[in-house]
VEXDRENNU-331405 format. One record per residue: residue in three letters; x, y, z of N, C-alpha, C in turn. Coordinates in steps of 0.05 Angstrom, whole numbers, padded with zeros to 5 digits, always signed. Last residue first. Layout:
ALAXYZXYZXYZ...
//
This chain:
UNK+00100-00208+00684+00085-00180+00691+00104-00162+00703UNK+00152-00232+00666+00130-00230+00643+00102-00202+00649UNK+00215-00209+00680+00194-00216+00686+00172-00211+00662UNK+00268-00207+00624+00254-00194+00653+00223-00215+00653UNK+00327-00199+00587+00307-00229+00594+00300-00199+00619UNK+00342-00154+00544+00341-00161+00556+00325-00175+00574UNK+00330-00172+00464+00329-00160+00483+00333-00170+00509UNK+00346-00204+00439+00360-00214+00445+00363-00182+00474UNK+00296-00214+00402+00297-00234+00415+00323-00237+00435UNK+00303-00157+00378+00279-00172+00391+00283-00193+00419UNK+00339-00166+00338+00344-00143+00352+00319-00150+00380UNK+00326-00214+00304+00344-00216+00324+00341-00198+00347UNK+00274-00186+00282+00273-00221+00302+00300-00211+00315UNK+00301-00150+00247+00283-00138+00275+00275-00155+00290UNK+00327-00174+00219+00345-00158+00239+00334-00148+00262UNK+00284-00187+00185+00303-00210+00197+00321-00198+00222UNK+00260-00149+00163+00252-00156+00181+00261-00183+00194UNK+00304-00083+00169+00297-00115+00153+00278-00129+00179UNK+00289-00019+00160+00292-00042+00175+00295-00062+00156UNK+00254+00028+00136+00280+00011+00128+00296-00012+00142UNK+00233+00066+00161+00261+00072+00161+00278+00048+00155UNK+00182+00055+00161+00186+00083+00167+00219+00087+00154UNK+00177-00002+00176+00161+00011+00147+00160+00042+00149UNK+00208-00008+00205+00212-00029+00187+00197-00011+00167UNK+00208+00005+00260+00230+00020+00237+00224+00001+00205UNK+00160+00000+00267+00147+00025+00253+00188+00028+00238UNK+00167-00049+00280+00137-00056+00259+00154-00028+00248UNK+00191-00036+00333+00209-00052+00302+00190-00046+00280UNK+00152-00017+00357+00177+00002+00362+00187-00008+00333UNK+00122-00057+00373+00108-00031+00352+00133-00015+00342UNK+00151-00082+00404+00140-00100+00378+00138-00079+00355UNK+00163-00057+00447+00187-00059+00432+00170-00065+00403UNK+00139-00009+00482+00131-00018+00453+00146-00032+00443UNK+00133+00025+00549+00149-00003+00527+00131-00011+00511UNK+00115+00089+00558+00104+00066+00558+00123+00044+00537UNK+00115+00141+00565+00128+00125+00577+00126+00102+00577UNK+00074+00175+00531+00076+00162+00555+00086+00146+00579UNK+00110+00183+00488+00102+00200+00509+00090+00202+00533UNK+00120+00136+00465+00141+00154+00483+00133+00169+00497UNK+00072+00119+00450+00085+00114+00478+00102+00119+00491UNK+00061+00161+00415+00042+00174+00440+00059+00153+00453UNK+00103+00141+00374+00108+00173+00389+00085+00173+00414UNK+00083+00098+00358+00104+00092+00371+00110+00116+00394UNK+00033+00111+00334+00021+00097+00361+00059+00097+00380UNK+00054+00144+00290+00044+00160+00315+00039+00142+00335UNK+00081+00091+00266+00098+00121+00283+00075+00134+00296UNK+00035+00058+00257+00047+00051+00272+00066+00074+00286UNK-00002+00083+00208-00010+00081+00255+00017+00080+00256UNK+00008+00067+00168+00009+00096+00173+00001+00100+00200UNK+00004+00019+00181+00031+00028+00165+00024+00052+00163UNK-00040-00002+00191-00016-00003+00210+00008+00007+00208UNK-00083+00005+00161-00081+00030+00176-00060+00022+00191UNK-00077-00003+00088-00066-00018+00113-00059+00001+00138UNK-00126+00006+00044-00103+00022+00062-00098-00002+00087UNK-00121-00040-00017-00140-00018+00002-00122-00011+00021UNK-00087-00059-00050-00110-00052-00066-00122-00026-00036UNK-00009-00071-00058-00039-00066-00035-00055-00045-00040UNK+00025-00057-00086+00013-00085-00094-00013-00084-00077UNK+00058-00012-00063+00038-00012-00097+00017-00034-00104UNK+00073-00025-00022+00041-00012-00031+00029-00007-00046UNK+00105-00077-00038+00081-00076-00028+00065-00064-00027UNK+00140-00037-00062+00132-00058-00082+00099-00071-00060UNK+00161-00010-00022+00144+00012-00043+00131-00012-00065UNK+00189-00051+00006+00172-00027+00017+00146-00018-00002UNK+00205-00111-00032+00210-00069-00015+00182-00067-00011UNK+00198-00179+00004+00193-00156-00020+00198-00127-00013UNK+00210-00218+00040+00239-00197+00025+00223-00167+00007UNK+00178-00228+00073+00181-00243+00048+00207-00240+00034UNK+00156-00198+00095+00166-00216+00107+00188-00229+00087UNK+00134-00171+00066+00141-00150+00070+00167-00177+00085UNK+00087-00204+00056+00098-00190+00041+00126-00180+00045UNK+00064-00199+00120+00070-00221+00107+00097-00221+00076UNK+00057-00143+00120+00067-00155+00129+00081-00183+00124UNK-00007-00155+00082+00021-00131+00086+00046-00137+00104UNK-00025-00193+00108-00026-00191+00079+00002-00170+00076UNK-00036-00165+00158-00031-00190+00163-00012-00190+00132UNK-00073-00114+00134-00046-00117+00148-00033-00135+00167UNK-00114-00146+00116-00100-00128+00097-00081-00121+00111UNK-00143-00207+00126-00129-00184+00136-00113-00169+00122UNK-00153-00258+00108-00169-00238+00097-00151-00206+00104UNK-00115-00291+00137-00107-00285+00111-00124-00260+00096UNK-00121-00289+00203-00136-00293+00175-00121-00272+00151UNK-00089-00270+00246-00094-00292+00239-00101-00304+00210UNK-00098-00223+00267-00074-00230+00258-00068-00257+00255UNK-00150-00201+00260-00130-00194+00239-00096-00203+00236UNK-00161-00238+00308-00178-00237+00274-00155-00234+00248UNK-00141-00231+00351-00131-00259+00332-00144-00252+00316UNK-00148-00174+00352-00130-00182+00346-00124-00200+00347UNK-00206-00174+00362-00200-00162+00337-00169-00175+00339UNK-00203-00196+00422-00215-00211+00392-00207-00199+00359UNK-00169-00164+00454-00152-00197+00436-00174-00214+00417UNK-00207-00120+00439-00183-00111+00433-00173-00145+00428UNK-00262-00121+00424-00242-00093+00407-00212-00101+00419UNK-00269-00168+00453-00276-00163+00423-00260-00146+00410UNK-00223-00162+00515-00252-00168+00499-00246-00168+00464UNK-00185-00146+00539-00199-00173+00545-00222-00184+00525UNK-00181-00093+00535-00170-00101+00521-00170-00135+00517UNK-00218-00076+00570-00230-00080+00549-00218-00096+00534UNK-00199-00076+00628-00217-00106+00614-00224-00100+00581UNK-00166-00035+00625-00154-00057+00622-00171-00076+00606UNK-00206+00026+00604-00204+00008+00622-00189-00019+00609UNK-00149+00084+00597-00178+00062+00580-00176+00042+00604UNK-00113+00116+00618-00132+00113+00627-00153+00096+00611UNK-00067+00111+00587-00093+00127+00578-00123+00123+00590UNK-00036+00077+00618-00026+00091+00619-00041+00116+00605UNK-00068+00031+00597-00071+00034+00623-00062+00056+00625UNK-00064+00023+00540-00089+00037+00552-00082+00051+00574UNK-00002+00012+00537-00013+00035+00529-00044+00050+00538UNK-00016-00038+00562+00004-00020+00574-00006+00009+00571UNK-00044-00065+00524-00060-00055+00546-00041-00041+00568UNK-00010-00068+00478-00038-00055+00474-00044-00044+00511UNK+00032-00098+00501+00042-00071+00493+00015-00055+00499UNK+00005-00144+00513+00015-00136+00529+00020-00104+00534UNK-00011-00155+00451-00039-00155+00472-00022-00134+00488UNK+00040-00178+00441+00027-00154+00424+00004-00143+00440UNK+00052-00218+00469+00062-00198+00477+00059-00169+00460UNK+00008-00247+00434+00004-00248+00461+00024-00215+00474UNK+00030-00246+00383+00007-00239+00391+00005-00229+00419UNK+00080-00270+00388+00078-00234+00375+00053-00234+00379UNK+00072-00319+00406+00075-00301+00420+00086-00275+00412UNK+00047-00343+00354+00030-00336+00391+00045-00315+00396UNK+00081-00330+00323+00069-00325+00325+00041-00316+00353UNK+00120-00372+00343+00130-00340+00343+00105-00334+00344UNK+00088-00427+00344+00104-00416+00365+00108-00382+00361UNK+00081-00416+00286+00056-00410+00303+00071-00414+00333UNK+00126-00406+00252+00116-00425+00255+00096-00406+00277UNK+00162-00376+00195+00159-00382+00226+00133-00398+00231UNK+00167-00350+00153+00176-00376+00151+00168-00392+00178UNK+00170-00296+00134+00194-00308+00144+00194-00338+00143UNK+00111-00294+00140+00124-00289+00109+00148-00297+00117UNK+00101-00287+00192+00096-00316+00176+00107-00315+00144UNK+00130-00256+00200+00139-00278+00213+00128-00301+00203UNK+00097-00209+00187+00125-00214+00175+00133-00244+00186UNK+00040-00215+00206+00049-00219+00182+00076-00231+00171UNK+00063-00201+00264+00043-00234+00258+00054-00238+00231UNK+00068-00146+00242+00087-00164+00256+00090-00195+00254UNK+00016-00129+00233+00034-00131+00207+00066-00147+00225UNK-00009-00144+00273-00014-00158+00255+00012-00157+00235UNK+00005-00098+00313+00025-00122+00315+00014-00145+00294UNK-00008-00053+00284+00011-00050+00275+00025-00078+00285UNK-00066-00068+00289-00061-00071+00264-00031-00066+00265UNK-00074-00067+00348-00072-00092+00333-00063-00089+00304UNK-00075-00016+00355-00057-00026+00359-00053-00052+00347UNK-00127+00006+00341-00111+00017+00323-00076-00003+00327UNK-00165-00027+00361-00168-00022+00343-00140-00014+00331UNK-00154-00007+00414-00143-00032+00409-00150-00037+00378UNK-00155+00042+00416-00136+00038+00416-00130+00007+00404UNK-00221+00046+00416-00206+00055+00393-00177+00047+00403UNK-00231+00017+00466-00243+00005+00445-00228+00021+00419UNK-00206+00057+00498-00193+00033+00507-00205+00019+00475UNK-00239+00104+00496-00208+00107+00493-00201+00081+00485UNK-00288+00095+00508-00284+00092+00479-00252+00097+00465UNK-00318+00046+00545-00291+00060+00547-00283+00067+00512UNK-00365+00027+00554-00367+00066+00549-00338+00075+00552UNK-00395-00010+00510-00378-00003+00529-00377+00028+00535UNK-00449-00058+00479-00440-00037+00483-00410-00037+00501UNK-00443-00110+00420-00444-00106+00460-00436-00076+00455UNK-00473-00132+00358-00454-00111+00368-00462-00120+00408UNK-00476-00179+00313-00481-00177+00348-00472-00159+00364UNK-00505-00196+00252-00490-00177+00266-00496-00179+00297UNK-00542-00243+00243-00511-00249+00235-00494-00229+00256UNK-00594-00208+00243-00596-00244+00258-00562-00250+00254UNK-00563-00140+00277-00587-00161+00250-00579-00196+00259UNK-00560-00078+00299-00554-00103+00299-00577-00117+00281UNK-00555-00025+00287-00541-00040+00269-00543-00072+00278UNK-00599-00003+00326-00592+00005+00302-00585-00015+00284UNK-00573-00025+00378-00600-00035+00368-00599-00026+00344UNK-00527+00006+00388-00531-00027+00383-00548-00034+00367UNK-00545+00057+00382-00533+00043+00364-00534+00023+00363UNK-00563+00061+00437-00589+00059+00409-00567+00060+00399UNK-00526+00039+00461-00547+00028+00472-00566+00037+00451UNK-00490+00092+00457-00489+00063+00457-00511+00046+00450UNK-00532+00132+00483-00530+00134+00457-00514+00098+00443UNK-00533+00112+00536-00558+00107+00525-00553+00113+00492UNK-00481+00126+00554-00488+00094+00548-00515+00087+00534UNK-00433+00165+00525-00462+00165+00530-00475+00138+00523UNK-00383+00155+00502-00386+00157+00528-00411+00167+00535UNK-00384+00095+00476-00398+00126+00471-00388+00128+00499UNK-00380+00037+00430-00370+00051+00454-00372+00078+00447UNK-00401-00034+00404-00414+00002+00411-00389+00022+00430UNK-00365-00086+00379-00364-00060+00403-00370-00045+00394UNK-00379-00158+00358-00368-00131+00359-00385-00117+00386UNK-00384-00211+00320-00397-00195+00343-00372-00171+00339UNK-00422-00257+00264-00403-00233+00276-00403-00219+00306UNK-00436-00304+00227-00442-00291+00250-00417-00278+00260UNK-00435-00286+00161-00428-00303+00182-00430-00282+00205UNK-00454-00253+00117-00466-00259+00136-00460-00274+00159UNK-00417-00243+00072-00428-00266+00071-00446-00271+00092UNK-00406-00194+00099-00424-00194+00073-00435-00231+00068UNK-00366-00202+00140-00393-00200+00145-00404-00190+00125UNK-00323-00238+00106-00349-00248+00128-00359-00236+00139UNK-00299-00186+00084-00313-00197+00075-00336-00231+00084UNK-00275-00159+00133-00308-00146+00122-00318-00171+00094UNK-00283-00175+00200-00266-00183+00175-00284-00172+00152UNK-00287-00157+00257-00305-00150+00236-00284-00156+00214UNK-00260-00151+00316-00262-00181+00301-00286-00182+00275UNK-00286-00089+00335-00284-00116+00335-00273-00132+00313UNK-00319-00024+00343-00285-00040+00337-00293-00071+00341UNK-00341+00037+00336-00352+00013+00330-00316-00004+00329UNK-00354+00096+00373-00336+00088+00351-00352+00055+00357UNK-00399+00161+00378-00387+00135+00381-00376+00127+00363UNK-00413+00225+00393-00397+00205+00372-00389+00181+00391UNK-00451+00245+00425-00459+00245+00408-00436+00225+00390UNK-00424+00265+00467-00442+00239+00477-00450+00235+00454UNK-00387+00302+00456-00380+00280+00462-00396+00255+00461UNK-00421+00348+00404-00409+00342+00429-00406+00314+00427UNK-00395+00361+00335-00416+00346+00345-00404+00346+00387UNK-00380+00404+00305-00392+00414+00321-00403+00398+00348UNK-00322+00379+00284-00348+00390+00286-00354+00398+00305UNK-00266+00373+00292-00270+00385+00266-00294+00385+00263UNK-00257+00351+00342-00233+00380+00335-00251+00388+00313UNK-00290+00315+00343-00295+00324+00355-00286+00358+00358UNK-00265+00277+00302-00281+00288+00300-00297+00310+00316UNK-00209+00267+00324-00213+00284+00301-00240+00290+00300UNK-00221+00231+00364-00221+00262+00379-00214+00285+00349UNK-00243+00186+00340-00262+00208+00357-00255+00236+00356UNK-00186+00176+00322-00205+00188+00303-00232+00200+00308UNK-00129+00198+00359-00154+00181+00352-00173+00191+00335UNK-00073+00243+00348-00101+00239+00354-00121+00205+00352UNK-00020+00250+00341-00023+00228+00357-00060+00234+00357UNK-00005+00290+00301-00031+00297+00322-00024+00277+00343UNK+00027+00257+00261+00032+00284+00270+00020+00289+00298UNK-00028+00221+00249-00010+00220+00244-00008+00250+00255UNK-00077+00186+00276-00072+00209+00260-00042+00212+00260UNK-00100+00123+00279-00099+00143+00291-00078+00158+00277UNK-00150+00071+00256-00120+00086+00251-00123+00112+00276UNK-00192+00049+00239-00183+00036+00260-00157+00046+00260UNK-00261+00069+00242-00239+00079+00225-00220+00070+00254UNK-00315+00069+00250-00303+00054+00240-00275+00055+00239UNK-00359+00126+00282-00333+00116+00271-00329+00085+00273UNK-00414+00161+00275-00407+00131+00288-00380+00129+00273UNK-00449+00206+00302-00427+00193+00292-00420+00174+00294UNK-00521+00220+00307-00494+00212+00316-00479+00201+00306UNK-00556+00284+00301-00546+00261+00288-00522+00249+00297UNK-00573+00329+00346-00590+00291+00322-00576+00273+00316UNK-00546+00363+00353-00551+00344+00357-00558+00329+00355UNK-00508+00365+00284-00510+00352+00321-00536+00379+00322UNK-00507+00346+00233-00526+00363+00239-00530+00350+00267UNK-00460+00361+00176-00475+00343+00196-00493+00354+00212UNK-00444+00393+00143-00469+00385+00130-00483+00355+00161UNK-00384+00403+00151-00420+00418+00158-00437+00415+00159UNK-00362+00363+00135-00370+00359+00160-00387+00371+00176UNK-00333+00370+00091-00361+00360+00084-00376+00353+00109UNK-00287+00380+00091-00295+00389+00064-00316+00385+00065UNK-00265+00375+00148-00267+00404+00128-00278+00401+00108UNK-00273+00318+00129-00297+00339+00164-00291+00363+00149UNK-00229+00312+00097-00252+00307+00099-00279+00318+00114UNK-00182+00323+00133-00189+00345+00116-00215+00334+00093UNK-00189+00286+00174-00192+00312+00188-00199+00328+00158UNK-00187+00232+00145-00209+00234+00163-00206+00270+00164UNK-00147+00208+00121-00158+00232+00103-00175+00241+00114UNK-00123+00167+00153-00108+00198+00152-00119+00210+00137UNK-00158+00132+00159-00153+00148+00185-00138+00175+00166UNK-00201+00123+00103-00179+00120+00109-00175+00139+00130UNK-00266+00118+00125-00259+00127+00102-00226+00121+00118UNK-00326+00120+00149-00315+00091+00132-00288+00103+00114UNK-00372+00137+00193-00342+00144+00189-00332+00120+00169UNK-00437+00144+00193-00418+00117+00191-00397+00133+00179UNK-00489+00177+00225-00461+00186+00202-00442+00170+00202UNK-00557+00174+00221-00529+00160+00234-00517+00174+00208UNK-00599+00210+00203-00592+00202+00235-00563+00186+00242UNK-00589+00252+00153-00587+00231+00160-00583+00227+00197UNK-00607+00302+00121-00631+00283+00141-00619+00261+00152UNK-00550+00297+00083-00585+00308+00087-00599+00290+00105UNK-00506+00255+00069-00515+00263+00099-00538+00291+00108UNK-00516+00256+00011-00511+00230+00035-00518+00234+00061UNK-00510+00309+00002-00533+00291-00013-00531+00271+00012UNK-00460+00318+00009-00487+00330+00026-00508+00324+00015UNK-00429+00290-00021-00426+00287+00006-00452+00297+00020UNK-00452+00262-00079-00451+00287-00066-00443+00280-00039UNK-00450+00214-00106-00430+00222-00100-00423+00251-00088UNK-00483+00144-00076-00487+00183-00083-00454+00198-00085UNK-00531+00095-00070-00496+00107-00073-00497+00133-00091UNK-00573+00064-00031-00569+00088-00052-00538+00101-00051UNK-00598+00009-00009-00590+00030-00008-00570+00049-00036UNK-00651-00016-00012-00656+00004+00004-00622+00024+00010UNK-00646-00049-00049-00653-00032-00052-00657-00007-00043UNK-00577-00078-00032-00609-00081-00025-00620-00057-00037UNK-00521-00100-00072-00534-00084-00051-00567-00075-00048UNK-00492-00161-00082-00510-00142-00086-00523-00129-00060UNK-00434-00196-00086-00453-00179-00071-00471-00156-00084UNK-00400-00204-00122-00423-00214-00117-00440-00220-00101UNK-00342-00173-00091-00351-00191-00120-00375-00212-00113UNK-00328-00124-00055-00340-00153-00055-00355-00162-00081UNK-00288-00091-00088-00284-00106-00060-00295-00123-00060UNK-00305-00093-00142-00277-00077-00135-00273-00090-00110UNK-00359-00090-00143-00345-00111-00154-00313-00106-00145UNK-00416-00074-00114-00389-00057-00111-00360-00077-00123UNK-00474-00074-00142-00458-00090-00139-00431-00057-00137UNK-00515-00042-00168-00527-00050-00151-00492-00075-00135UNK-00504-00014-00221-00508-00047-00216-00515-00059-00189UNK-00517+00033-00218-00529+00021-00233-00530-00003-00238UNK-00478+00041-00166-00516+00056-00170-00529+00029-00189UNK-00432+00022-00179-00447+00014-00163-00466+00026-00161UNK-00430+00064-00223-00418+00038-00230-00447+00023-00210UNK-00427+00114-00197-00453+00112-00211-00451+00079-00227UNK-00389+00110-00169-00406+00117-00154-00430+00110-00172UNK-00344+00117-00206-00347+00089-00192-00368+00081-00174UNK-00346+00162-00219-00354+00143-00240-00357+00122-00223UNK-00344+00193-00177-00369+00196-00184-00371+00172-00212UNK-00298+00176-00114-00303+00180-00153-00327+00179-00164UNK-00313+00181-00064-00307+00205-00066-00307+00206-00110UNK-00387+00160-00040-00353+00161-00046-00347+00183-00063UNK-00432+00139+00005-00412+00173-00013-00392+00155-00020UNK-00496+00113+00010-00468+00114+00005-00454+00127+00001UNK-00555+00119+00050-00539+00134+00024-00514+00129+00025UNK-00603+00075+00073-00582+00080+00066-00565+00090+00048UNK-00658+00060+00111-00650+00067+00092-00617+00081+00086UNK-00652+00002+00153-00654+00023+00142-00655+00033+00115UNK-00662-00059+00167-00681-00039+00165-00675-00011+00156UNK-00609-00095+00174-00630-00084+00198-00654-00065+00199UNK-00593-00094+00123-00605-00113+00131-00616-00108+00160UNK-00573-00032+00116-00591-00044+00107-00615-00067+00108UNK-00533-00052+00155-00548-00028+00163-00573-00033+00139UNK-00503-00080+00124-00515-00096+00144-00537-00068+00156UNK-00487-00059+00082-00502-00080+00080-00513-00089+00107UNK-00453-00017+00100-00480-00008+00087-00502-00033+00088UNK-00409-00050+00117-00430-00039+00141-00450-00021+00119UNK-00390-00057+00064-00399-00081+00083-00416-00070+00100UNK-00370-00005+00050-00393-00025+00028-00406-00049+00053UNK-00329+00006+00085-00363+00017+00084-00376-00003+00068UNK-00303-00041+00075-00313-00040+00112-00338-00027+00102UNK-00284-00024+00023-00288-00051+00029-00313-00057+00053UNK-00315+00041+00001-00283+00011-00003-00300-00005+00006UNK-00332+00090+00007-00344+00066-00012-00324+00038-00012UNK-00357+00126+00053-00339+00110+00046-00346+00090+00031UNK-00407+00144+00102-00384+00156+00084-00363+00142+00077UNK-00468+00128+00094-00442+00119+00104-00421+00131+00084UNK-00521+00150+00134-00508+00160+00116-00471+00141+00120UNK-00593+00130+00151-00555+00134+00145-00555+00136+00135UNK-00653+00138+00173-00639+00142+00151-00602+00148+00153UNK-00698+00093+00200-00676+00111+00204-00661+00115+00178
//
């Protein structure tokens, strides 16, 4: 099979390697052609994973339609908010029906409230059964080292599921299919804004009491929001949604655990993004995930503080109190 993964950072460089290690052939895009021909000629992406080498079998390109010529899979690897005017600049060159989409991308759109399926679906041609997304407890630099990993297929076409699994899986990688692909992208996108929460509390000083439970009542918010999007509940039981979220809001590897933490700390706003090398999709999620629960009707307090804190200046000492002194109610 021949992919195409669009995105040279951290997640794509990692899912090239493992798509590699299952047998394919593989074209990389990114968008700087010096940094494109860096990794060509060293065979290494040193910027993210320092001493990793990439297999022969795959090829870093800085044409976009160089990458996705002939390609059977289209691996989404690129920051949620550059996703839509990306598809405009290079989303012709895909070629439904054949070829299926596969998203990575753990943000949702800003303005739109969209998910990043349903960007792709606004900005090709491709039909429904044709794009699937990928979500789990994927830390990207354990899965270059190969540690055993699992994860989520979700299509709403179970047989297209079902040849992605097989696609990407290898003796380390363990993808499971689902066909809720509402419920598997939400939890994706929600965990990252109660990571950066996890974060601040441990940059505060707090102890793994708070912690649990910014997790746990982080889960709560997540599967409010499905239920009210119709995603199925159990997913949020699984991999994409409380496995990805002890991942990222646990491990120090986490770029918006890392962010947060920071942010915990006292440091501004603008001193953390300057200091953060790759995109933290919680800090550009968190106001649209806050706006679809208004719109839903749905209680966010956690997401509600995360988004005044990195929208509008909050402290994140004012957002424990403002929190903790909400009104006492039942736990279901």
């Amino acid at each position: 099979m021949h992919a195409a993964v669009m995105g040279l950072g951290s997640w794509g460089t990692a899912f090239a390697a493992v798509l590699a290690d299952a047998g394919h052939e593989v074209r990389i895009w990114g968008r700087n052609a010096e940094t494109v021909a860096t990794v060509q000629k060293s065979r290494r992406n040193e910027a993210f994973h320092p001493g990793l080498e990439l297999a022969p079998s795959v090829t870093a390109v800085a044409d976009a339609g160089d990458a996705l010529a002939g390609a059977d899979l289209v691996v989404l690897a690129i920051p949620a908010q550059s996703l839509r005017q990306n598809l405009r600049d290079w989303g012709g060159h895909i070629r439904p029906p054949q070829t299926v989409v596969l998203s990575l991308l753990k943000g949702m759109e800003r303005g739109s409230h969209k998910r990043m399926s349903e960007v792709v679906l606004a900005e090709t041609s491709c039909p429904p059964d044709r794009v699937a997304v990928l979500s789990g407890p994927n830390l990207a630099r354990e899965v270059v080292q190969r540690q055993p990993t699992a994860s989520v297929v979700a299509c709403s076409d179970e047989n297209v599921a079902a040849a992605v699994q097989s696609w990407v899986r290898t003796a380390y990688f363990r993808p499971y299919t689902n066909n809720d692909v509402i419920g598997v992208e939400l939890g994706g996108v929600v965990k990252n804004v109660i990571a950066l929460a996890t974060g601040m509390a441990e940059g505060m000083g707090f102890g793994d009491n708070s912690k649990a439970a910014i997790m746990t009542r982080g889960l709560a918010e997540m599967t409010r929001l499905g239920r009210a999007m119709n995603a199925d509940p159990l997913t949020f039981m699984g991999l994409a949604g409380v496995g990805d979220l002890v991942a990222t809001c646990s491990s120090p590897l986490s770029r918006n655990r890392t962010f947060g933490e920071n942010l915990g700390r006292g440091m501004p706003l603008d001193e953390v993004v300057a200091i953060t090398a790759q995109t933290a999709e919680g800090v550009t999620s968190s106001e649209a995930v806050l706006e679809l629960s208004r719109e839903h009707g749905v209680d966010m307090p956690i997401t509600e503080h995360v988004s005044g804190v990195v929208t509008q200046g909050w402290s994140p000492r004012d957002t424990v109190q403002s929190l903790m002194s909400r009104v006492a109610k039942p736990e279901w």
